[in-house]
C-alpha positions as protocol buffer text, in pm:
chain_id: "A"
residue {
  index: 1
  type: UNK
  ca { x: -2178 y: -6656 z: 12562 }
}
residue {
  index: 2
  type: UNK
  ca { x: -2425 y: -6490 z: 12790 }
}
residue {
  index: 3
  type: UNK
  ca { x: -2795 y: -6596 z: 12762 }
}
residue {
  index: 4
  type: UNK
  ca { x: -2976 y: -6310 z: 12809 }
}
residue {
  index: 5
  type: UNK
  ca { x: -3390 y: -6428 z: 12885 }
}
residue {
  index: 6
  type: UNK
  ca { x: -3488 y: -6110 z: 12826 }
}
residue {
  index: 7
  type: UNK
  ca { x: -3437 y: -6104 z: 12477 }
}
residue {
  index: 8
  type: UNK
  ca { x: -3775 y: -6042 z: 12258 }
}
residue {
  index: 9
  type: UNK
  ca { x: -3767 y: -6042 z: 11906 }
}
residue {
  index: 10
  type: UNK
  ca { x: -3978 y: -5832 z: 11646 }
}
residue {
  index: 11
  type: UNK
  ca { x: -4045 y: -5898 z: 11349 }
}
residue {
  index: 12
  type: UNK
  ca { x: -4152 y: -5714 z: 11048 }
}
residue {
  index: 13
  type: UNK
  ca { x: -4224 y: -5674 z: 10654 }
}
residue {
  index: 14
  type: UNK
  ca { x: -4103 y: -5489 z: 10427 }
}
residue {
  index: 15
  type: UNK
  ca { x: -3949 y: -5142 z: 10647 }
}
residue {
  index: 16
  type: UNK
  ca { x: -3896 y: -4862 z: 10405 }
}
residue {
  index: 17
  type: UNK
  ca { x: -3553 y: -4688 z: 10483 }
}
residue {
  index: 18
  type: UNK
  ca { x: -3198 y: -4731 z: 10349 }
}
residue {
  index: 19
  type: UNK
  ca { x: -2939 y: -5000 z: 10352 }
}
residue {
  index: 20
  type: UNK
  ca { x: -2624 y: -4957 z: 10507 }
}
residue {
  index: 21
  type: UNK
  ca { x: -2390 y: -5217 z: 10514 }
}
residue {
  index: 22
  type: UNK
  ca { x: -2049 y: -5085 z: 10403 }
}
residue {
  index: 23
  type: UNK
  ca { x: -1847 y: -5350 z: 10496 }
}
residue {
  index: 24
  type: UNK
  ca { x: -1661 y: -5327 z: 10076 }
}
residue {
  index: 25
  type: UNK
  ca { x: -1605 y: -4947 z: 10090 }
}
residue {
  index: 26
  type: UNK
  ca { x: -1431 y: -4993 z: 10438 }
}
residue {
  index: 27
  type: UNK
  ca { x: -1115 y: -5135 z: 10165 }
}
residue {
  index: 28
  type: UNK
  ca { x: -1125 y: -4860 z: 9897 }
}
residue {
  index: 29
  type: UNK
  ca { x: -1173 y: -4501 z: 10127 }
}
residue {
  index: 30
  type: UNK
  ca { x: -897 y: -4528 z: 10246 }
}
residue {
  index: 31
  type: UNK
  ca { x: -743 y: -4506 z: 9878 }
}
residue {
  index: 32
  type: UNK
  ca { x: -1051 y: -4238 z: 9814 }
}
residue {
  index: 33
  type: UNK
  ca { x: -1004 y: -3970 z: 10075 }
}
residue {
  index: 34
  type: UNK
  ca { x: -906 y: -3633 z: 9924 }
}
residue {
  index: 35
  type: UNK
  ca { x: -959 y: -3724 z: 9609 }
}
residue {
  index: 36
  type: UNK
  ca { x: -1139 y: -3467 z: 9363 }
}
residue {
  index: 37
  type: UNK
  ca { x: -1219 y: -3532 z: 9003 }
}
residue {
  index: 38
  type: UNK
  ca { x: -1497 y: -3639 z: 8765 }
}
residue {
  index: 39
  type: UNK
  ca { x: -1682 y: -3960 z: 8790 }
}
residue {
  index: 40
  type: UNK
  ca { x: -1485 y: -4127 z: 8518 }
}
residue {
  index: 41
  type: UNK
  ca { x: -1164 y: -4035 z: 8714 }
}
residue {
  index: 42
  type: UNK
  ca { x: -1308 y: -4157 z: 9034 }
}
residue {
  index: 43
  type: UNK
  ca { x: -1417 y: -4481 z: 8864 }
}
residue {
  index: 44
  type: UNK
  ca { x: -1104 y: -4544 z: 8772 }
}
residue {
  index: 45
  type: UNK
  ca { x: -927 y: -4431 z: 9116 }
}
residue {
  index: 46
  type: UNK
  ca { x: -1220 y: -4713 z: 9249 }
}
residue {
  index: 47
  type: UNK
  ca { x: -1048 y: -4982 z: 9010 }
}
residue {
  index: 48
  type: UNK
  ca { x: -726 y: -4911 z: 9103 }
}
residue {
  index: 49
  type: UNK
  ca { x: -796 y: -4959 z: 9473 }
}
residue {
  index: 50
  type: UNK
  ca { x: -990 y: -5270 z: 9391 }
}
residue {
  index: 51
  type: UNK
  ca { x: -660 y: -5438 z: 9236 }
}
residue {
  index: 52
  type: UNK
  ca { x: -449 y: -5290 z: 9521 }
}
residue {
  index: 53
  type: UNK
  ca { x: -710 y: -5495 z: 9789 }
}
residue {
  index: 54
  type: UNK
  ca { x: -713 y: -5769 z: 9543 }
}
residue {
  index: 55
  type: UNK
  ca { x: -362 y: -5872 z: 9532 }
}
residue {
  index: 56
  type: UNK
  ca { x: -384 y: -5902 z: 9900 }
}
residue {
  index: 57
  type: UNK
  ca { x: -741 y: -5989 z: 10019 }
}
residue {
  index: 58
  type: UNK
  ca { x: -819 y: -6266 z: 9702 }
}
residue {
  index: 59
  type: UNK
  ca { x: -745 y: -6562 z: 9874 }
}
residue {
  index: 60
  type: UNK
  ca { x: -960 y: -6481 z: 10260 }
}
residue {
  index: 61
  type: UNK
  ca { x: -1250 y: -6281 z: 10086 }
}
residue {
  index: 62
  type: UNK
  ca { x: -1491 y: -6460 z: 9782 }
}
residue {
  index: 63
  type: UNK
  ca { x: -1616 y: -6052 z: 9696 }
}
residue {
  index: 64
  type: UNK
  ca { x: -1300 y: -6013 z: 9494 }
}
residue {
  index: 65
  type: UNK
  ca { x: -1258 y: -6383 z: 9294 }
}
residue {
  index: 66
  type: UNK
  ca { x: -1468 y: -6294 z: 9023 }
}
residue {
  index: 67
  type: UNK
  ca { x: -1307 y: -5954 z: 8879 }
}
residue {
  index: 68
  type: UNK
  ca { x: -1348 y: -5576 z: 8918 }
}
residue {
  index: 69
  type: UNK
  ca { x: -1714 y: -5557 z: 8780 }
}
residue {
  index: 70
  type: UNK
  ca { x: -1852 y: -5854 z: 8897 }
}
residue {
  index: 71
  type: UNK
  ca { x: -1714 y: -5682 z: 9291 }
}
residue {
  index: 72
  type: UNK
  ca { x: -1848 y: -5348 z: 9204 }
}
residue {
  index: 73
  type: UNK
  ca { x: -2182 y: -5435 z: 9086 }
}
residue {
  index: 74
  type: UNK
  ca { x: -2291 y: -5773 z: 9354 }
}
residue {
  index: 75
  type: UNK
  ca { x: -2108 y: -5620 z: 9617 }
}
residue {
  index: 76
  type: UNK
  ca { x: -1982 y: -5263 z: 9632 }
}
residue {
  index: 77
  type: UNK
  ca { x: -2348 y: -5114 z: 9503 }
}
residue {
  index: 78
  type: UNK
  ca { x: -2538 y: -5395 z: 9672 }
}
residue {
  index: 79
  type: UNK
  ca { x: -2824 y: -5330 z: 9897 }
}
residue {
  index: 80
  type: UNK
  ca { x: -2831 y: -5572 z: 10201 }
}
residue {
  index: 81
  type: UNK
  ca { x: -3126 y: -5664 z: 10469 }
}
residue {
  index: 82
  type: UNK
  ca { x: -2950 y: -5390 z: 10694 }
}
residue {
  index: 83
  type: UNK
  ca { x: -3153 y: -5089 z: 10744 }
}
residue {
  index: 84
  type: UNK
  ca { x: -3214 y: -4775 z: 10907 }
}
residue {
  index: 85
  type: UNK
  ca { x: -3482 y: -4624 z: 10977 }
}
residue {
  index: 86
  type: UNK
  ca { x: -3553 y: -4274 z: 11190 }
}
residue {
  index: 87
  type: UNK
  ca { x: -3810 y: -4474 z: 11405 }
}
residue {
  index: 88
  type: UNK
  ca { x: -3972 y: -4817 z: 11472 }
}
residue {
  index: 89
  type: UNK
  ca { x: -4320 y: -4859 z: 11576 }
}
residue {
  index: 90
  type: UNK
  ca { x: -4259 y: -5179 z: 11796 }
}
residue {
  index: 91
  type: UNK
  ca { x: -4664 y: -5233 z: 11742 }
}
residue {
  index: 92
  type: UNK
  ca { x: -4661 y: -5270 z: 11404 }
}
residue {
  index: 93
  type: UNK
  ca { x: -4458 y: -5573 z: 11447 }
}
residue {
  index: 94
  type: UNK
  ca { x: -4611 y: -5817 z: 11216 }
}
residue {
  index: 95
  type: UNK
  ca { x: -4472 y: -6116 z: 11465 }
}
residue {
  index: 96
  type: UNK
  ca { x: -4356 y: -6108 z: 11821 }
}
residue {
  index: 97
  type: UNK
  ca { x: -4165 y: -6332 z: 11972 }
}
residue {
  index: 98
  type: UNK
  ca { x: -4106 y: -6346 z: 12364 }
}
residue {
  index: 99
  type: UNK
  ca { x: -3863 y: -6633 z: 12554 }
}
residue {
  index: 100
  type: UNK
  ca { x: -4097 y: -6698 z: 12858 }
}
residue {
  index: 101
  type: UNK
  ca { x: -4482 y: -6610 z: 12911 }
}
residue {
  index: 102
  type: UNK
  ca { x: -4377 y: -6300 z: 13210 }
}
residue {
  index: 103
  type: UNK
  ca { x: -4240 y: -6124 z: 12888 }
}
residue {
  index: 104
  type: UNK
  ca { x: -4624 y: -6172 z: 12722 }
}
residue {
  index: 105
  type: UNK
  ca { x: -4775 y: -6082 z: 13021 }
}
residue {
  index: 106
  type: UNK
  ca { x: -4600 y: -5767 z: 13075 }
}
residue {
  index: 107
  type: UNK
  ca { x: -4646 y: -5645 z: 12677 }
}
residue {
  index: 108
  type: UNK
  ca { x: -4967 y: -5762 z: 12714 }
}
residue {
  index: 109
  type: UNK
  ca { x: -5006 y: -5486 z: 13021 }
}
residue {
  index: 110
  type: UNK
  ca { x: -4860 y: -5224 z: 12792 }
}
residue {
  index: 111
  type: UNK
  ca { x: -5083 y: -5278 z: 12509 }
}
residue {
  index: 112
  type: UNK
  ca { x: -4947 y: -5532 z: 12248 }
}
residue {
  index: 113
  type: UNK
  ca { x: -5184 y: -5779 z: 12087 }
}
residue {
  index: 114
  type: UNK
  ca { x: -4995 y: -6083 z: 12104 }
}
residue {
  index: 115
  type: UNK
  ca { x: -5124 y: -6383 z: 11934 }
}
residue {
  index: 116
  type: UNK
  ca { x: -5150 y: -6781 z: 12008 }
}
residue {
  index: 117
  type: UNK
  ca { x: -4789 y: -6895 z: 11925 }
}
């Protein structure tokens, strides 16, 4: 693995946006595509796929050991620390955190308030 010394991270609090991670619904759309119907119908369609995935996933993926609802509700229609967000203000970082004191310097030049770490 490559160590990159260039690397800074920033950190923040609480960033309004929406999560993203869709790692669960990357098994059912497949299943889902072109279908049309009402929600109980989809729900149901949703199930089905679930059991499909199950049969074959159960034994390398924990999400679907503990039954259809317990999947759809802690991991399906979970919100994760993954978010987007149409832009970050880098100097609202609430911590900054730099690999070597050049990188301070030079944020330092373009205006960041870096404190004592």
């Amino acid at each position: 693995m490559k160590n990159d010394s260039n690397e800074i991270l920033f950190g923040f609090d609480y960033i309004k946006g929406f999560p993203v991670d869709y790692g669960q619904w990357s098994f059912i759309l497949p299943f889902l595509l072109g279908q049309k119907g009402s929600k109980k119908i989809l729900e149901k369609k949703v199930k089905n796929a679930y059991f499909e995935i199950a049969k074959e996933l159960k034994a390398d993926y924990k999400e679907f050991d503990g039954g259809y609802e317990n999947w759809r509700d802690n991991y399906l229609f979970a919100e994760t620390n993954q978010i987007v967000v149409p832009i970050l203000n880098l100097k609202a970082a609430k911590k900054i955190i730099c690999r070597n004191e050049m990188q301070k310097k030079e944020l330092k030049k373009i205006g960041f308030l870096l404190g004592q770490d």
